[in-house]
N, C-alpha and C positions, 0 to 999 in steps of 0.2 A: 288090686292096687293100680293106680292111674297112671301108665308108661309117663314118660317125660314126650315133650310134644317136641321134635328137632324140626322144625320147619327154618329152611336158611334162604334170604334172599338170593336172588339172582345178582352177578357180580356186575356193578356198572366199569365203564372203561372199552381201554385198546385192547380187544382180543386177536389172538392169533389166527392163521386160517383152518378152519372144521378140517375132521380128518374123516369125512367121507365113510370110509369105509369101515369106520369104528364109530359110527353114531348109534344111539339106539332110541328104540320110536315106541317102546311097549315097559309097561310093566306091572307086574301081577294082572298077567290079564287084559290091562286095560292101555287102548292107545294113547299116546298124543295127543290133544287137538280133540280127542272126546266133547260132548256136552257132556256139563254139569247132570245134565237128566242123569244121566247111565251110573249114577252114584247112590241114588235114590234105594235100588233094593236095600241098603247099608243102613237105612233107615238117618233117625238126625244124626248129624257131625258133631263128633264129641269136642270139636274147638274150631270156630270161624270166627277170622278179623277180617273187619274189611280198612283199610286205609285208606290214607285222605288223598296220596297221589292215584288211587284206583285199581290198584293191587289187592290181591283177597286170597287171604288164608281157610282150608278146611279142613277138617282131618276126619274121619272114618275107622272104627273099630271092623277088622277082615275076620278075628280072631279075636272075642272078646277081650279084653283087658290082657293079651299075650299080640297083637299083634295088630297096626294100623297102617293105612293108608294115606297121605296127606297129598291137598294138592294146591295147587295156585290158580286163580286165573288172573292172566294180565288186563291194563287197563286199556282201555278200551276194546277187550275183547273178555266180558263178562260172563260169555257162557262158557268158552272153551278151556278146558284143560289144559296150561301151558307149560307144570310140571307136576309129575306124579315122583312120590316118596314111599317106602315103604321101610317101618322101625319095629322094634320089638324084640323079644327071646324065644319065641317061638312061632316065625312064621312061616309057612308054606314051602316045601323045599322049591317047589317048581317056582318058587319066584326068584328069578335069577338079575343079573345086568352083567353083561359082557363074561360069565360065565361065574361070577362071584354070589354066593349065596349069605344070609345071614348067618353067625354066626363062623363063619371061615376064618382059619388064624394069616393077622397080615400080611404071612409069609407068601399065602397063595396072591393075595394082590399084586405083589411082587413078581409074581410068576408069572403071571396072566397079563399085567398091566405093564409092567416094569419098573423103573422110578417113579413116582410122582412128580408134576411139575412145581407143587408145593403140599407142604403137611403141615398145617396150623392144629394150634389147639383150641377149642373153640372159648370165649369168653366167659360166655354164659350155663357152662355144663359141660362137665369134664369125657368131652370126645374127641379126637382129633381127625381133621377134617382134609380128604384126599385130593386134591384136583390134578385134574391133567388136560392142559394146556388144547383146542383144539377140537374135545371130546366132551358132549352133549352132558357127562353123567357125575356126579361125584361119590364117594364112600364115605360114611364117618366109620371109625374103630373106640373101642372101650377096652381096656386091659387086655388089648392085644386083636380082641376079634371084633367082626364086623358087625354092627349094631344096625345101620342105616345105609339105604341105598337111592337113590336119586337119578330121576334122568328129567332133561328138560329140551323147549324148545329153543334152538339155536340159529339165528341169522345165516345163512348163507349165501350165496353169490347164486344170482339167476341162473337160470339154464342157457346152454352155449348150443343145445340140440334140442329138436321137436319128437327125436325118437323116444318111441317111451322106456324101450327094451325088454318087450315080452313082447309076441304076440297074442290075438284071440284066441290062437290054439295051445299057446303055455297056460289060458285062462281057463280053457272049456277043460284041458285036463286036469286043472289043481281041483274045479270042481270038482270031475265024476271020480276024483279018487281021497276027496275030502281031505286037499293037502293044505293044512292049517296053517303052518308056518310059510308057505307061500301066498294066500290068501293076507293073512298079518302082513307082510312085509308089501302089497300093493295095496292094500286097503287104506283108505284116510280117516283117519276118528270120527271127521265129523261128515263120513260117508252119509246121503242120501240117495235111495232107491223109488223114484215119481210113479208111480203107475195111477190111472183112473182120476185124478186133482188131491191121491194120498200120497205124505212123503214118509218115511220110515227112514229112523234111524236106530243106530245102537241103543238100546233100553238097558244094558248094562255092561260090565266087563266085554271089550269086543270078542276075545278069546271066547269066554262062557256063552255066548252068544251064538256064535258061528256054531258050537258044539252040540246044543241044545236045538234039538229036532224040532219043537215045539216054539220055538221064537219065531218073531217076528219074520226077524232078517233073514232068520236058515229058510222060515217058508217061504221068501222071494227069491232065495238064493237056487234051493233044491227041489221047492213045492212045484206042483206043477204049474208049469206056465211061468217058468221061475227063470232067473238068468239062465240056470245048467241046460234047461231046456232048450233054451229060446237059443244061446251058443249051439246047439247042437243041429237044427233044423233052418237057423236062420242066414247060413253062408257067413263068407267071410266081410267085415266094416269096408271101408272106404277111411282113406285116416286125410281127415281137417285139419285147421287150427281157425280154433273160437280167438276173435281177435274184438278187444273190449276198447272201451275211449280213451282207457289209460295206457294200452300197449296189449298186445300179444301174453293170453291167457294161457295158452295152453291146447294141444291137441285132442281131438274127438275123433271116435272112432263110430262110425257113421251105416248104418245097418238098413235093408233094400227095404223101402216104402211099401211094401207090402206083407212084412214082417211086424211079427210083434213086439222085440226090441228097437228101441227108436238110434237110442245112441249112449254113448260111456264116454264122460269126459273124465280128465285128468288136469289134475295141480301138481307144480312142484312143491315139495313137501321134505324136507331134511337130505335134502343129496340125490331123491328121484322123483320118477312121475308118479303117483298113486291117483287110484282110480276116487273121486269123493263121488262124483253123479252117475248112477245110472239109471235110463228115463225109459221107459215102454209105453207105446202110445195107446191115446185114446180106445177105450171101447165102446162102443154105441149099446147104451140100456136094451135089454130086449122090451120089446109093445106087447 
């Protein structure tokens, strides 16, 4: 049987200010700001619209006909992932949002969250619909538990500092001890790793990705000749700031010209710096 598809706009208006420290940037898996690509192993989307103001709906089966994926991309920004949803009776425990799983009675929302800053009911399908004020994410419930979960990308205020707040060496160790949840939390969905005139990006869920020894990204990340190396042998950066026509982009972290990592730059992205570029120079074809 054919879940019901909850896909709910993003709210237009005066929003409050982000609470920083309660935003969330992942789910089931997969980041934020993702390409479209990294969707593809899920095979076709069992429901895509696209609208006339440039907004586009798609949804994804994670778990046959017990549990899906949906996402948005905003307009004029067609490839990237702007909100990820996840609905259904039976999906995945580890898919969490601020510590809320499906299925949870609304009592623990309560607990975790606290009030709501509004509980609608929804018009179109008898759920009612959680927000809270401030916070990237919302909840729907059905007879008490939680059926749907939501995060999205949210406006917030520039950066006020150029620090990124990690060092190379908070980097080079979340590699060599394959600490995922740090890794997630400074990666950017729509990360690119340059080496030789190839760029790689996430080819699917970024989570499943990093995990899988055999990917792309894990092999630039831990292969040889791979960042963990290249942090390991190539000293400490020199920290820039890449400054564009429009304004001050954002900080690079700048590695000795005689090294094989070139440089990592960073965007702000939901409250921090995260890393989207990292570039390793040229190598000369062998004759």
């Amino acid at each position: 049987m054919l879940l019901p598809l909850l896909i709910f706009a993003l709210a237009v208006g005066t929003e409050p200010p982000p609470q920083i420290s309660k935003l969330q940037r992942s789910l089931a898996g997969y980041l934020l700001l993702q390409y479209n690509d990294a969707l593809r192993p899920l095979g076709k989307p069992i429901h895509e619209q696209q609208y006339a103001d440039g907004w586009r709906d798609a949804a994804y089966w994670l778990v046959p006909e017990k549990c899906y994926v949906a996402i948005q991309n905003a307009a004029g920004h067609p490839k990237e992932i702007y909100s990820l949803q996840i609905a259904g009776d039976q999906c995945p425990a580890e898919y969490e949002v601020a510590g809320l799983h499906i299925n949870d009675p609304e009592s623990k929302i309560i607990s975790l969250l606290g009030e709501p800053s509004s509980r609608n009911v929804e018009k179109d399908y008898p759920a009612t619909l959680w927000k809270y004020d401030g916070r990237n994410y919302t909840v729907e419930t059905m007879n008490g538990r939680v059926t749907s979960m939501r995060v999205f990308v949210m406006e917030i205020d520039k950066p006020s500092t150029a620090v990124v707040g990690f060092r190379a060496e908070d980097l080079r160790r979340a590699l060599a001890s394959h600490d995922y949840e740090f890794l997630m939390g400074k990666l950017a969905g729509d990360l690119e790793i340059n080496s030789n005139a190839k760029s790689l990006n996430f080819a699917g869920a970024a989570l499943a990705q990093l995990r899988d020894t055999t990917s792309t990204i894990a092999q630039r990340l831990w292969g040889q000749d791979g960042l963990a190396a290249a942090l390991e042998k190539d000293g400490d950066p020199e920290v820039e700031l890449r400054i564009r026509t429009e304004g001050f982009a954002g900080p690079v972290w700048k590695f000795p010209k005689n090294t094989n990592l070139k440089e990592i730059a960073f965007r702000w992205e939901l409250g921090g710096w995260r890393i989207y570029e990292v570039s390793f120079r040229e190598r000369e074809k062998a004759r």
